[in-house]
TIMIVO-336071 format. One record per residue (C-alpha): residue number from 0; residue in one letter; chain; x, y negated, z negated. Coordinates in steps of 0.2 Angstrom, whole numbers, plus 5000, padded with zeros to 4 digits. Example, Ala and Ser with C-alpha at 12.3 -4.5 7.8 and 13.67 -1.06 7.14 Angstrom:
! TIMIVO-336071
<pt><seq>0</seq><type>A</type><mol>A</mol><x>5062</x><y>5022</y><z>4961</z></pt>
<pt><seq>1</seq><type>S</type><mol>A</mol><x>5068</x><y>5005</y><z>4964</z></pt>
This chain:
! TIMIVO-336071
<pt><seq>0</seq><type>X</type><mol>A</mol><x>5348</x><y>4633</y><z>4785</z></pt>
<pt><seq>1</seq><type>X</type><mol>A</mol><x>5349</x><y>4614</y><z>4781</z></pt>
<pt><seq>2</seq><type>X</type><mol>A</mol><x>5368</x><y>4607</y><z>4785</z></pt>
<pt><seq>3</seq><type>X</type><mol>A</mol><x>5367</x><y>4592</y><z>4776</z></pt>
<pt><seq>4</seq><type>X</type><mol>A</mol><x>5377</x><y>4586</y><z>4761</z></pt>
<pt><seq>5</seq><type>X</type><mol>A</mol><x>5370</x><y>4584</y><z>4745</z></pt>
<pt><seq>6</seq><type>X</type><mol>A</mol><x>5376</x><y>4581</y><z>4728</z></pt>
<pt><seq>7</seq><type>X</type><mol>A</mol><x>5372</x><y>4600</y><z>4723</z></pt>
<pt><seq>8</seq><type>X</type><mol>A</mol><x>5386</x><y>4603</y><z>4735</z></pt>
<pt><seq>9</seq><type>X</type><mol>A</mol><x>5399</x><y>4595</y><z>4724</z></pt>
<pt><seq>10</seq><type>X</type><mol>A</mol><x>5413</x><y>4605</y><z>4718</z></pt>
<pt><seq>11</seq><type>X</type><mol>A</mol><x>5421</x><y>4592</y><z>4709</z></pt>
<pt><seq>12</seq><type>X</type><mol>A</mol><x>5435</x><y>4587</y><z>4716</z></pt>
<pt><seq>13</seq><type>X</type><mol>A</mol><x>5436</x><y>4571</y><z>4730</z></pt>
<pt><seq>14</seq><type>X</type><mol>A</mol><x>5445</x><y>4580</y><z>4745</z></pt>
<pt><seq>15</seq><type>X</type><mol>A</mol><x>5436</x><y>4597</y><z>4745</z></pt>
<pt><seq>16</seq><type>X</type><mol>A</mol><x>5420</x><y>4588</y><z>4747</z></pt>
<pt><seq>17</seq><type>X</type><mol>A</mol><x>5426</x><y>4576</y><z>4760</z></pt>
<pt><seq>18</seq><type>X</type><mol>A</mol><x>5434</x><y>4590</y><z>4770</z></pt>
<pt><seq>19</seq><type>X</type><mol>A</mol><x>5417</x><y>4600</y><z>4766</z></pt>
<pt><seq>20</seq><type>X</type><mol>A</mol><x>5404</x><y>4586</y><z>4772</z></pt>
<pt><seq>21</seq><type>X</type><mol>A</mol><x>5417</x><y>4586</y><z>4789</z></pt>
<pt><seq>22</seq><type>X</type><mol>A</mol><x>5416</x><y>4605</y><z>4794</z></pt>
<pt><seq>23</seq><type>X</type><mol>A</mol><x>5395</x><y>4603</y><z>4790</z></pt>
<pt><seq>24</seq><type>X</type><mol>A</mol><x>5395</x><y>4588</y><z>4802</z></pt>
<pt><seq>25</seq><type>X</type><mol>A</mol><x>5407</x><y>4599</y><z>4815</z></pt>
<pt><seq>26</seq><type>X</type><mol>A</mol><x>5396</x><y>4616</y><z>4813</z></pt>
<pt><seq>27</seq><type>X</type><mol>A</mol><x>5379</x><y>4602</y><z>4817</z></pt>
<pt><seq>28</seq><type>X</type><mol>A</mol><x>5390</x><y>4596</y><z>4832</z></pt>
<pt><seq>29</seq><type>X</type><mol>A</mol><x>5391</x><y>4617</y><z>4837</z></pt>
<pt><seq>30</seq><type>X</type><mol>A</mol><x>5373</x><y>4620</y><z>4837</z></pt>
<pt><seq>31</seq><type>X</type><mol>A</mol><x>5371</x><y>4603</y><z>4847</z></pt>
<pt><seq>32</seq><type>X</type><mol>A</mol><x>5383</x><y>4611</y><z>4859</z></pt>
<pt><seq>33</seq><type>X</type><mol>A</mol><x>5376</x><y>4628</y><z>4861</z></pt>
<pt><seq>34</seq><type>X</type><mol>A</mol><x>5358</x><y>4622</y><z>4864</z></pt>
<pt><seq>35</seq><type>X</type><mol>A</mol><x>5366</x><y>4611</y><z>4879</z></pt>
<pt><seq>36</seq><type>X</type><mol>A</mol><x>5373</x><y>4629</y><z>4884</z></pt>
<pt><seq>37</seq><type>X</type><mol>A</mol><x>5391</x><y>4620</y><z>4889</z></pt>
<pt><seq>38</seq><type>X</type><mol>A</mol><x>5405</x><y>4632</y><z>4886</z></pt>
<pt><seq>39</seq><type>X</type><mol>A</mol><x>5419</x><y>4621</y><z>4888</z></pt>
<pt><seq>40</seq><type>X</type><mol>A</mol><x>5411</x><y>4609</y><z>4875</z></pt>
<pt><seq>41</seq><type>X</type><mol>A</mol><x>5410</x><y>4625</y><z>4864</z></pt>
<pt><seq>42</seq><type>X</type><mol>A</mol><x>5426</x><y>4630</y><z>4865</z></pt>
<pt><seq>43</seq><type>X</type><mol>A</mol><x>5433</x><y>4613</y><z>4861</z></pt>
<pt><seq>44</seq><type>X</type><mol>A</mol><x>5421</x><y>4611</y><z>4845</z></pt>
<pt><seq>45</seq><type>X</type><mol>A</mol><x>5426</x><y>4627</y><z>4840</z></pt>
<pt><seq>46</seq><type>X</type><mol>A</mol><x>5444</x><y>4622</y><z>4840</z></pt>
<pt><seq>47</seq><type>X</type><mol>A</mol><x>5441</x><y>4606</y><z>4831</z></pt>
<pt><seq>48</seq><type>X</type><mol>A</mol><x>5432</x><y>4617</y><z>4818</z></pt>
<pt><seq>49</seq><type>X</type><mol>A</mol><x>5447</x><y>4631</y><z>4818</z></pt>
<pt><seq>50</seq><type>X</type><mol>A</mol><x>5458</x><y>4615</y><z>4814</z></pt>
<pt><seq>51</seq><type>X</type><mol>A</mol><x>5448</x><y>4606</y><z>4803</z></pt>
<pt><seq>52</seq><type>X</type><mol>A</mol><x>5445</x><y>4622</y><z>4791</z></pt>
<pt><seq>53</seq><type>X</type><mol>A</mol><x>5463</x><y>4628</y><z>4792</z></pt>
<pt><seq>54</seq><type>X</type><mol>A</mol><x>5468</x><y>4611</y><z>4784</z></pt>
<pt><seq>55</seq><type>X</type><mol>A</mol><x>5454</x><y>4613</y><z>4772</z></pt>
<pt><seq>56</seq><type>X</type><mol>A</mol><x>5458</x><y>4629</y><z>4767</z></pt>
<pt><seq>57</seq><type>X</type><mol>A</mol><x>5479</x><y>4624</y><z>4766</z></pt>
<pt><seq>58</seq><type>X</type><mol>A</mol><x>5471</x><y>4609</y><z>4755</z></pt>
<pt><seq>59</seq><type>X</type><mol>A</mol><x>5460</x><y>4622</y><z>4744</z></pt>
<pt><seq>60</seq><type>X</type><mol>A</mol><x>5476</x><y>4633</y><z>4740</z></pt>
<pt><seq>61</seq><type>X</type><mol>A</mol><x>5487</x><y>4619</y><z>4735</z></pt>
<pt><seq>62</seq><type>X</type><mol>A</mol><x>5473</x><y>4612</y><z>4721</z></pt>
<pt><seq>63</seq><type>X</type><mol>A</mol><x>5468</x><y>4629</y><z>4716</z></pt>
<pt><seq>64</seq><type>X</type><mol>A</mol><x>5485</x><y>4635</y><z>4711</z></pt>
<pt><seq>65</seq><type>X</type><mol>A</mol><x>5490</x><y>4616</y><z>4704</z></pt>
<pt><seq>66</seq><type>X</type><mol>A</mol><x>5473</x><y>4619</y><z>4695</z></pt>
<pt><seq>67</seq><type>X</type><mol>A</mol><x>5480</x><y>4636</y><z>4690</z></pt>
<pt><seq>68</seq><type>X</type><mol>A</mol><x>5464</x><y>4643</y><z>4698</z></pt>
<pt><seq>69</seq><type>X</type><mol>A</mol><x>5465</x><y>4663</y><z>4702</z></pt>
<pt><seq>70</seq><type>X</type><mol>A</mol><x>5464</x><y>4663</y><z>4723</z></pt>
<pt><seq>71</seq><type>X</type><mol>A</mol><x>5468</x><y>4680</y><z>4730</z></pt>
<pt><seq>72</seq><type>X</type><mol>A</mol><x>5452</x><y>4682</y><z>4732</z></pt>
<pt><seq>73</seq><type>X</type><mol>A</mol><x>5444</x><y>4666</y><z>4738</z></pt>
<pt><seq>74</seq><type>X</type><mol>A</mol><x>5463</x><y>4668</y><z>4750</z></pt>
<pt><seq>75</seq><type>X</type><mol>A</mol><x>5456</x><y>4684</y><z>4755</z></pt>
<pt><seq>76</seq><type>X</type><mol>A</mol><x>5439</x><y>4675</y><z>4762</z></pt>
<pt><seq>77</seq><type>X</type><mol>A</mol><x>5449</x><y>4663</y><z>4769</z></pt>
<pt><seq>78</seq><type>X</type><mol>A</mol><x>5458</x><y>4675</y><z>4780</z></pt>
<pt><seq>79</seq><type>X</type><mol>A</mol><x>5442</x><y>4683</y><z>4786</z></pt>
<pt><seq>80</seq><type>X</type><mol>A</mol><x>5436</x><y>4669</y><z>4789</z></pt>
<pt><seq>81</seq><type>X</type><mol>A</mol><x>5450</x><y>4664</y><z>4802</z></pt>
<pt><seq>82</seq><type>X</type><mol>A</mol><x>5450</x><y>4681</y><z>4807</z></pt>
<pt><seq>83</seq><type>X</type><mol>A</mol><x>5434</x><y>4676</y><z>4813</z></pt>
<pt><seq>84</seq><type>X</type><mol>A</mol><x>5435</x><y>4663</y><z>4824</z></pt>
<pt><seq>85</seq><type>X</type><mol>A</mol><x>5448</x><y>4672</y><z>4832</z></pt>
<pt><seq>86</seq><type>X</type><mol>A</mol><x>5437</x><y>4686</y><z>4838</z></pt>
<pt><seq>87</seq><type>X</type><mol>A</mol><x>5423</x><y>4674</y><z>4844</z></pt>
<pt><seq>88</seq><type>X</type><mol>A</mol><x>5439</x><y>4663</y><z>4853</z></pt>
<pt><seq>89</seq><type>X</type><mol>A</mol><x>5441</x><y>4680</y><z>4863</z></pt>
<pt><seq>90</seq><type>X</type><mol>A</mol><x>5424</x><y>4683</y><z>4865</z></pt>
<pt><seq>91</seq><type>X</type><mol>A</mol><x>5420</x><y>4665</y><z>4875</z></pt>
<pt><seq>92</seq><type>X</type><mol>A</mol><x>5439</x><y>4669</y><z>4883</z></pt>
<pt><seq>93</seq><type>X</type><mol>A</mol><x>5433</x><y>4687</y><z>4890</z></pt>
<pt><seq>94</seq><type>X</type><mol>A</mol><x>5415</x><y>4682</y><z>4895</z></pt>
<pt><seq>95</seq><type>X</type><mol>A</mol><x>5422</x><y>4665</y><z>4905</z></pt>
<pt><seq>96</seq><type>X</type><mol>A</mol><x>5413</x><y>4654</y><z>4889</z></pt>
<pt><seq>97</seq><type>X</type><mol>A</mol><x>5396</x><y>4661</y><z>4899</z></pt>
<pt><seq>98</seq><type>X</type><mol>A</mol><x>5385</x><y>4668</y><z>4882</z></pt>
<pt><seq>99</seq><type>X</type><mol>A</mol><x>5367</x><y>4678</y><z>4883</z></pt>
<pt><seq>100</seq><type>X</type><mol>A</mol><x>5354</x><y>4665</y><z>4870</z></pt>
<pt><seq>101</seq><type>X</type><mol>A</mol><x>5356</x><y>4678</y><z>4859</z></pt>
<pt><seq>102</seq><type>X</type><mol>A</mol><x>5375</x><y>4679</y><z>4857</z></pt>
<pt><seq>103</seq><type>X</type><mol>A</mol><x>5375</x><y>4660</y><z>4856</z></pt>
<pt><seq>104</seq><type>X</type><mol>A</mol><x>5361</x><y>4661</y><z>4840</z></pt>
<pt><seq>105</seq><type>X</type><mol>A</mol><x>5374</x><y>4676</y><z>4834</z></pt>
<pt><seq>106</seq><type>X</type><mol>A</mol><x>5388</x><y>4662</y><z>4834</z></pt>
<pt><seq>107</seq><type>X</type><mol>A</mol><x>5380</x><y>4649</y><z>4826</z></pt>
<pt><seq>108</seq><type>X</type><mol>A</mol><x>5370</x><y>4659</y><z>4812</z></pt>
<pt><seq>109</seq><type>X</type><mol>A</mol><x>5388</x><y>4667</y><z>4808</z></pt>
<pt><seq>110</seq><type>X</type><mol>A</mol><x>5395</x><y>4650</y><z>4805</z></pt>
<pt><seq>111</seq><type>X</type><mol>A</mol><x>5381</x><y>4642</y><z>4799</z></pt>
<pt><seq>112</seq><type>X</type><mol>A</mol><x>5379</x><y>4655</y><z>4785</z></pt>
<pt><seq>113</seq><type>X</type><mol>A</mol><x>5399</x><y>4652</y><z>4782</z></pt>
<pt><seq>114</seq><type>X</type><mol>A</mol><x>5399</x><y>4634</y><z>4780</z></pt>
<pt><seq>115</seq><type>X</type><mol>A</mol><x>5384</x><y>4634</y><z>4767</z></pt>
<pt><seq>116</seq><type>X</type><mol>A</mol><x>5391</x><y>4650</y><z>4760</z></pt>
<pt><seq>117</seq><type>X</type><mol>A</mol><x>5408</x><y>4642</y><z>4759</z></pt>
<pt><seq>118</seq><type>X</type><mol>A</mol><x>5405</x><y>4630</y><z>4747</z></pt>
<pt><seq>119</seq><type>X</type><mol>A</mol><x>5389</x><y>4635</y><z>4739</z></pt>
<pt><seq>120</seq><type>X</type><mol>A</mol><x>5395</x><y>4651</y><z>4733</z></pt>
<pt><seq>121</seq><type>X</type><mol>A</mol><x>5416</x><y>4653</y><z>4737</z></pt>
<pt><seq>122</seq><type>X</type><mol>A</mol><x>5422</x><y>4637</y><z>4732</z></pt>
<pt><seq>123</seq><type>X</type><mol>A</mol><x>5407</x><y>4634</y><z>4719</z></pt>
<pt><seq>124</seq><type>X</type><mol>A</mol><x>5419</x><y>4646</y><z>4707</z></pt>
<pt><seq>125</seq><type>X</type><mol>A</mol><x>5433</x><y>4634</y><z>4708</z></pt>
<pt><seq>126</seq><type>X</type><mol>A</mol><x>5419</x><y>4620</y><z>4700</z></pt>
<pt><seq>127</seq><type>X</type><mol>A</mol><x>5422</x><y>4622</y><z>4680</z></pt>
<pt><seq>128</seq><type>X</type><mol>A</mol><x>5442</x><y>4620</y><z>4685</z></pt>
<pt><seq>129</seq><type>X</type><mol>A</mol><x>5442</x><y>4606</y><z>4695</z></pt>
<pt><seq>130</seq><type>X</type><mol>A</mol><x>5428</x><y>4597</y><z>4682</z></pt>
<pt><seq>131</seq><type>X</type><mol>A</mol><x>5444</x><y>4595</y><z>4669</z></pt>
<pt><seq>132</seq><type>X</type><mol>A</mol><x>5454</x><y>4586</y><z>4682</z></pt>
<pt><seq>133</seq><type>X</type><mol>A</mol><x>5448</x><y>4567</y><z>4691</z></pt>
<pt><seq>134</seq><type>X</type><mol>A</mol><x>5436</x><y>4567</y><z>4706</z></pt>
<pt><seq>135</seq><type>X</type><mol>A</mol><x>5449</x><y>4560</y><z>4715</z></pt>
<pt><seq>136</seq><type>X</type><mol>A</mol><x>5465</x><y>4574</y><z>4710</z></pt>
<pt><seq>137</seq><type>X</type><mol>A</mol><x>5477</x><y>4579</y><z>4722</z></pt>
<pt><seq>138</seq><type>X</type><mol>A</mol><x>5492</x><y>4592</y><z>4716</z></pt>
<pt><seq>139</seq><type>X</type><mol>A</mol><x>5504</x><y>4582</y><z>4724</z></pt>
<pt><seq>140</seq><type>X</type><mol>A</mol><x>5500</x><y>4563</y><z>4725</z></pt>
<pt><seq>141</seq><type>X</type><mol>A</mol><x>5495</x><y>4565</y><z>4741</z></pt>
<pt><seq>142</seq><type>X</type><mol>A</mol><x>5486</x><y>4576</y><z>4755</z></pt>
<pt><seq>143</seq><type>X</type><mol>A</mol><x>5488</x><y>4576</y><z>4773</z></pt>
């Protein structure tokens, strides 16, 4: 599955997309990771990435209810979705960050498959909403 950004990608609103193109970039930097077979470097890519998408996904309920966009749902994916690297976090904890070839292709099919699916098909929905506001809206002003 190709991890690059493309236009086709675009949901329509400036920071979903940047915060999108950075979780691809950080899911590229995994596989990297994993083919080099380091677990410590694992771990710590992982973490950037838990961070990285809990911001995104705080960011995504803020415009989406500014947007008056209906998120239980999407909030639903999102939760899994943390749930997730929660379990593969105690996975790497319990196996000393030491994975057969195939747990480590399990790992980043899982979140290769997200990340694509994530915006392609979760955050697509949120697309006709976000094209009646500017590229560049923000519900508050301001995003950190």
């Amino acid at each position: 599955m190709e991890l690059t950004w493309s236009n086709q990608m675009s949901v329509g609103n400036e920071t979903i997309d940047s915060e999108h193109k950075v979780i691809l970039d950080l899911v590229k930097d995994i596989s990297r990771v994993i083919g080099e077979k380091d677990g410590a470097l694992f771990s710590l890519a992982l973490n950037q990435l838990e961070d990285v998408t809990r911001k995104h996904f705080e960011h995504e309920e803020k415009i989406a209810q500014a947007i008056h966009f209906p998120f239980e749902e999407h909030n639903l994916e999102h939760q899994y979705i943390l749930g997730e690297f929660l379990i593969i976090k105690e996975e790497l904890a319990d196996s000393q960050s030491r994975w057969s070839e195939s747990v480590a292709e399990h790992y980043l099919e899982f979140l290769t498959t997200w990340a694509i699916d994530h915006v392609m098909e979760d955050d697509m929905k949120m697309k006709p909403f976000l094209e009646t506001y500017p590229y560049d809206f923000k519900p508050d002003g301001s995003m950190s």
